[in-house]
N, C-alpha and C positions, 0 to 999 in steps of 0.2 A: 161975297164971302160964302163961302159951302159949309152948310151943317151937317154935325154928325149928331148921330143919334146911334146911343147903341141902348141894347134892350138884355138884359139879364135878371131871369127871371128865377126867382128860388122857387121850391116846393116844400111848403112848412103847414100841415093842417089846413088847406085850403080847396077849395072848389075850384079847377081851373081846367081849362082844356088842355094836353102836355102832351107832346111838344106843342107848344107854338111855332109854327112853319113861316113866322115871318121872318124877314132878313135880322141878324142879331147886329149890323151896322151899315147905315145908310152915308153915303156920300152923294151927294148930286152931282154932275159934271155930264159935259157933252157925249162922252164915253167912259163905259163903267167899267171897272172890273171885277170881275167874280173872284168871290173867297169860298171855299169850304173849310173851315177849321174843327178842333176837336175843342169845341168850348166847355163842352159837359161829357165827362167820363159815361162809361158804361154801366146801366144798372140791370141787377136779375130781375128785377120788379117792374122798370119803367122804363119807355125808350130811354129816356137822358135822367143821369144821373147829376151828382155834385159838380159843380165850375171846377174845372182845371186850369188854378192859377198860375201854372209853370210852364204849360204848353200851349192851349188855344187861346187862352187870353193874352201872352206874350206875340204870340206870332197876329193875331188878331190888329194889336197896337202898333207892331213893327209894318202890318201892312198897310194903318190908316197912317202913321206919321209920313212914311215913304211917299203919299199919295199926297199927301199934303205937301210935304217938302217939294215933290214935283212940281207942284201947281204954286207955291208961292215963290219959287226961284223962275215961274216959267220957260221950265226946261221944255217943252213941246208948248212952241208958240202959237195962239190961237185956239189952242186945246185944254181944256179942264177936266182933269180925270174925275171921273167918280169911282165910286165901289158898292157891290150889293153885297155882303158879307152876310153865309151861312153856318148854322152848326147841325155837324154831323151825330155828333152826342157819339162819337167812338163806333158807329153801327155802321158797317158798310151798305146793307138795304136800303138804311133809311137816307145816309151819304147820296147814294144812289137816285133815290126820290128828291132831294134836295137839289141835285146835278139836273134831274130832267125839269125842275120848278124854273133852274136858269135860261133854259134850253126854252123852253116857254114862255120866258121873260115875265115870270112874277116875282 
C-alpha cells in the first residue's frame, strides 16, 4: 500500500524557513509523476501566501485520488504510479525553480 503524505504548512507568528521547497505530496510508486499546483496564493510580503482551498488544494486531491484510482484498479499492470507534488505559491520564478527541483530529481 502507498502513502501519502501531504505537508501544509501555515505562517502564524513563527520562526520558520518559507517557502519550504519540499514536495507538498508524496506518493511512492515505480514511476512518479510530477505536480505543480498553485497551493498558496500570491503574497506582496512573502513568496507564498494563504492555502487556496478552491484551486490548488482541489486539483492537488483530484491528482492523488486519480493516482490512486490507477493503482488500486490496476489499470497499468506491473506498474505503481507515484507523484512528487509541488507548490508554486502563484509565482512563476519561483514555479520555475520548483520545475528545475524536478528536473533534478529532488
Amino acid at each position: 500500500m502507498n502513502s501519502i503524505i501531504i505537508l501544509l504548512v501555515s505562517v502564524a507568528n513563527c520562526e520558520l524557513i518559507w517557502p519550504k521547497k519540499d514536495q507538498v505530496a508524496i506518493i511512492d510508486g515505480d514511476v512518479a509523476i510530477g505536480g505543480l499546483m498553485m497551493i498558496h496564493e500570491r503574497d506582496e510580503h512573502l513568496i507564498c501566501g494563504q492555502v487556496m482551498p478552491q484551486g490548488g488544494i482541489q486539483a492537488t486531491e483530484a491528482m492523488l485520488y486519480t493516482i490512486r484510482w490507477i493503482n488500486d484498479n490496476k489499470i497499468i499492470p506491473g506498474i505503481n504510479l507515484g507523484a512528487r507534488i509541488k507548490d508554486d505559491c502563484d509565482r512563476d520564478i519561483y514555479g520555475l525553480e520548483q520545475s528545475v527541483d524536478f528536473i533534478r530529481g529532488k
